[in-house]
C-alpha positions in Angstrom: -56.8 -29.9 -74.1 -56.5 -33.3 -72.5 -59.9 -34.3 -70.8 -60.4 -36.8 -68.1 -62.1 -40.1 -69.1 -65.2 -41.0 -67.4 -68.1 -44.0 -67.7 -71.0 -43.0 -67.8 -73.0 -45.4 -69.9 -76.3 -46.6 -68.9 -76.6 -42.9 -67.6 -79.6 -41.1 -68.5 -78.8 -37.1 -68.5 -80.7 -33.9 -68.9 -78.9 -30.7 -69.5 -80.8 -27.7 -69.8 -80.0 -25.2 -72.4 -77.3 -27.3 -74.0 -77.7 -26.2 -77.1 -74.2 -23.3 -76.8 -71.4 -22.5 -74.5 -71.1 -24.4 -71.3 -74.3 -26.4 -72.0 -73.3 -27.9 -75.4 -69.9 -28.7 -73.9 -71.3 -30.6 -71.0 -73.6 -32.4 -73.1 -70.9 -33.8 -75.5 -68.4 -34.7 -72.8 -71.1 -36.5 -71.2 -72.3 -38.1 -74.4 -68.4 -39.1 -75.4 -68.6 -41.1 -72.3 -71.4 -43.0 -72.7 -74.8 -41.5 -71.5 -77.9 -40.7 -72.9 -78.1 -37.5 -73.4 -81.5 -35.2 -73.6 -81.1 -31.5 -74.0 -83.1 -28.3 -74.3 -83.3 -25.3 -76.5 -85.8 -22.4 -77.0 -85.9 -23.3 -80.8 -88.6 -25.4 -82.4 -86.3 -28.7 -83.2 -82.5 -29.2 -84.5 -82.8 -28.0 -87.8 -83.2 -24.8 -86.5 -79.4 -24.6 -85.0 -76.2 -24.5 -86.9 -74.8 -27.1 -84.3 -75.0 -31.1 -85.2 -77.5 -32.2 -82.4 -78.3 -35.3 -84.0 -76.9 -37.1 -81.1 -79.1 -35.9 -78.3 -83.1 -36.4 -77.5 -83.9 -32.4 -78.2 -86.7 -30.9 -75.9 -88.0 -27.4 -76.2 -88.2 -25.8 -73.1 -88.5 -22.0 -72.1 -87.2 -22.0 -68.4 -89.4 -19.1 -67.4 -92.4 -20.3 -68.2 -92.8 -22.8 -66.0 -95.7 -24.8 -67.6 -93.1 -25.8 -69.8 -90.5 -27.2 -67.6 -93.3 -29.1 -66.3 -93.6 -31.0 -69.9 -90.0 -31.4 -70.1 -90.3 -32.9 -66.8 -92.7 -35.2 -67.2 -91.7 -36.5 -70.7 -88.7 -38.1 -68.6 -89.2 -42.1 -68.1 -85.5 -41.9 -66.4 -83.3 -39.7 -65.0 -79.6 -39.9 -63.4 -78.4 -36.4 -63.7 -79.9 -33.1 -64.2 -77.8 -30.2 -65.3 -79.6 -26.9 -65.0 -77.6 -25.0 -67.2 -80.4 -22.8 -69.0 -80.3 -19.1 -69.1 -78.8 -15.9 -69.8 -77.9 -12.5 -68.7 -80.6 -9.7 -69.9 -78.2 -7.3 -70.5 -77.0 -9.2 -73.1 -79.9 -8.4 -75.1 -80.0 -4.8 -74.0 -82.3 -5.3 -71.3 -81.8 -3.3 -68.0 -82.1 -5.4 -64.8 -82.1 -2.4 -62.9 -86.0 -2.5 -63.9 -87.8 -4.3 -61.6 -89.3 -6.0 -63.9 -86.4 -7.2 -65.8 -85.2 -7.9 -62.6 -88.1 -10.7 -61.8 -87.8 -12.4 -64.9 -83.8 -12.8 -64.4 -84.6 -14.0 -60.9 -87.6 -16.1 -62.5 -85.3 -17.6 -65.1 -82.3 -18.3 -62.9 -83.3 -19.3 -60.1 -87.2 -20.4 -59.6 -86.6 -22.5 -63.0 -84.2 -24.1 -62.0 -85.3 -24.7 -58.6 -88.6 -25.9 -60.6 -87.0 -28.4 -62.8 -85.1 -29.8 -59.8 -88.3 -30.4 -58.0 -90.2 -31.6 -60.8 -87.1 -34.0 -61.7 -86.9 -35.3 -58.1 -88.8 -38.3 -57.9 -87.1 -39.8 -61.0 -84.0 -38.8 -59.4 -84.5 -40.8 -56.3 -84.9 -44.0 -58.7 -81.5 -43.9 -60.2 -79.2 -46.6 -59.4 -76.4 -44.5 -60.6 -72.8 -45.7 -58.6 -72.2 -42.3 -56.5 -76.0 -42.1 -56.5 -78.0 -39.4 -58.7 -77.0 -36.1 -59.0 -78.4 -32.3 -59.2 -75.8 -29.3 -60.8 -76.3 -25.6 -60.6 -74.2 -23.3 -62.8 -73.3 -20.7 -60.1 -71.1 -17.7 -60.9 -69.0 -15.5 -59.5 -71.6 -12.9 -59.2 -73.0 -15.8 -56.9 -69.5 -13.8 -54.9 -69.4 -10.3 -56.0 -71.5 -7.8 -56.6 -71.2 -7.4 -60.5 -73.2 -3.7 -61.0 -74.5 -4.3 -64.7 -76.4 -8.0 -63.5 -78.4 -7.3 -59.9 -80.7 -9.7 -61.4 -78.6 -12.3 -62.4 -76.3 -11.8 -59.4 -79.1 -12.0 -57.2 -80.0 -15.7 -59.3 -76.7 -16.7 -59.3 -76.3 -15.9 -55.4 -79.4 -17.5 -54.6 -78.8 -20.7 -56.0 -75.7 -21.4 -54.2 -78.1 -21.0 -51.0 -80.7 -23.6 -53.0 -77.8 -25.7 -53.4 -77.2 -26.6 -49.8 -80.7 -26.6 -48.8 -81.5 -29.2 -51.8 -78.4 -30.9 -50.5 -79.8 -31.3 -47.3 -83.7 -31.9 -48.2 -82.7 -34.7 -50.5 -80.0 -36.6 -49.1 -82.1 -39.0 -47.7 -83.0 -40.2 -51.0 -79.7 -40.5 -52.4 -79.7 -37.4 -54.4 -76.7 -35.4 -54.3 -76.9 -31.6 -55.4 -73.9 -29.1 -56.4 -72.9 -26.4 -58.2 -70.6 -25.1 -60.2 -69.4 -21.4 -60.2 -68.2 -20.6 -63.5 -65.4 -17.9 -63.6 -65.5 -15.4 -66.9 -65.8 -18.3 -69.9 -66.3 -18.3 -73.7 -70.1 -18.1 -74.8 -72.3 -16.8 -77.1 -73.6 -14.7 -74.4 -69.9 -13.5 -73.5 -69.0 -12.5 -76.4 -69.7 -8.3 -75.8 -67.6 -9.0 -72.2 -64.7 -10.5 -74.6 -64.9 -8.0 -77.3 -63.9 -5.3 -74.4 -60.1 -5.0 -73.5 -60.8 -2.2 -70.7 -62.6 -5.5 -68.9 -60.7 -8.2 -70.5 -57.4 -6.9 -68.9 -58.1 -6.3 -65.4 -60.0 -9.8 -65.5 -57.1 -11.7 -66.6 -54.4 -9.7 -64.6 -56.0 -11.0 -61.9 -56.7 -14.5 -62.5 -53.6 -16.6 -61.8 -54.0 -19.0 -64.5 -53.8 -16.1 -66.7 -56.6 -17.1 -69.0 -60.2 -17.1 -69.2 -62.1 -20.6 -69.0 -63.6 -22.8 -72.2 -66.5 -24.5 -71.9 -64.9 -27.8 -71.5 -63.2 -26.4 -68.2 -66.5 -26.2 -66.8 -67.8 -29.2 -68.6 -65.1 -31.4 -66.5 -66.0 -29.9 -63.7 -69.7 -30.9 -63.9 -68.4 -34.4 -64.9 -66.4 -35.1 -61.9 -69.6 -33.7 -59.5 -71.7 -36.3 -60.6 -68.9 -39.5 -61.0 -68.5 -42.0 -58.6 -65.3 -39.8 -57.5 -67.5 -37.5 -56.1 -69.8 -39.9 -54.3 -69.1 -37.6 -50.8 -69.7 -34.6 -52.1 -73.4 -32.6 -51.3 -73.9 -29.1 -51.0 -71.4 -27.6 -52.4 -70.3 -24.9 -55.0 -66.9 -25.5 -56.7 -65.4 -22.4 -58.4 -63.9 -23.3 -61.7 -62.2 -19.5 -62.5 -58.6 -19.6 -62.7 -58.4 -18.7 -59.2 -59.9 -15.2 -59.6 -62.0 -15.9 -56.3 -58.8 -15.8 -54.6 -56.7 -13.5 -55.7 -56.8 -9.9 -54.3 
């Protein structure tokens, strides 16, 4: 895969849960173009991953408990681009959204973290002299679309955040913050692996996607870079699907 080249040096970036998956793929591409990268991980330092991190400021951070997104916050002396890309599905570890309970901590997680990290980021945010101004990006889904039975919780998140989006967008124009999101169509993860590992929803999936294949991290990743580049400086409030076209095929 050919990926776009982007500056970004002199950028100062924090990408949530950007350890794996979407997170670690956002965090390299923005690293390979210059920034300084911080991420976050629920693990007690580097070591304890198999992934080189080496080149990142590591953070620990549990995004539902919101005492510590507070610390990560306010360990920040700059800030140009927040990524809020940390969380999972509970049914991927056997957990039942259909609970309420469950169902609170995936709203919790999903979408009052990252709603709390934005707010707690803000102020930094607004003193970023980035060209295209400073930038806030939500991974969305597309259960943030359709009603995916097995997540109400995270489909409830998900939905809900393109709704935070717009109202972010609005609330924090004024000082020069711009805030989108990016709806991730079905992608390689750690935490897709179960989806991938069944054909009975792997086919329908990609029969209906007219791209005919399911995304990589980096297809996201490039997304995310282009929402908070210069090329983007216009561009508030708004959720960019990045699915092969599934949204729009019948």
């Amino acid at each position: 895969m050919t990926n776009p080249s982007y500056d970004f040096s002199g950028a100062h970036v924090l990408v949530t849960g950007g350890t794996s998956g979407i997170g670690a793929a956002t965090a390299a591409a923005y690293r390979q173009a210059g920034a300084d990268v911080t991420i976050t991980g629920t693990r007690g330092d580097t070591a304890d991953y198999d992934a080189d991190l080496s080149g990142y400021r590591y953070l620990r951070m549990d995004v539902e408990d919101g005492e510590s997104i507070d610390a990560v916050a306010a360990s920040l002396s700059k800030l140009d681009i927040l990524v809020n890309n940390a969380g999972m599905a509970l049914p991927s570890l056997g957990l039942d959204e259909y609970e309420p309970d469950v169902f609170a901590r995936a709203v919790n997680m999903l979408l009052v973290g990252a709603f709390r990290m934005a707010q707690r980021s803000a102020d930094l945010l607004a003193q970023s002299s980035l060209a295209g101004g400073a930038s806030v990006i939500g991974i969305a889904s597309m259960s943030s679309y359709f009603g995916i039975p097995i997540v109400p919780g995270y489909g409830a998140a998900k939905t809900g955040l393109v709704g935070l989006t717009r109202t972010l967008a609005v609330k924090w124009g004024e000082r020069g913050i711009r805030v989108n999101a990016v709806a991730a169509g079905l992608t390689r993860s750690r935490m897709t692996e179960g989806t991938f590992a069944q054909e009975d929803w792997m086919a329908p999936t990609l029969a209906r996607t007219p791209l005919g294949r399911p995304g990589e991290p980096e297809d996201i990743a490039n997304a995310i870079l282009f929402l908070s580049s210069p090329g983007a400086a216009w561009i508030t409030g708004q959720t960019l699907a990045v699915d092969g076209g599934y949204t729009v095929s019948g």
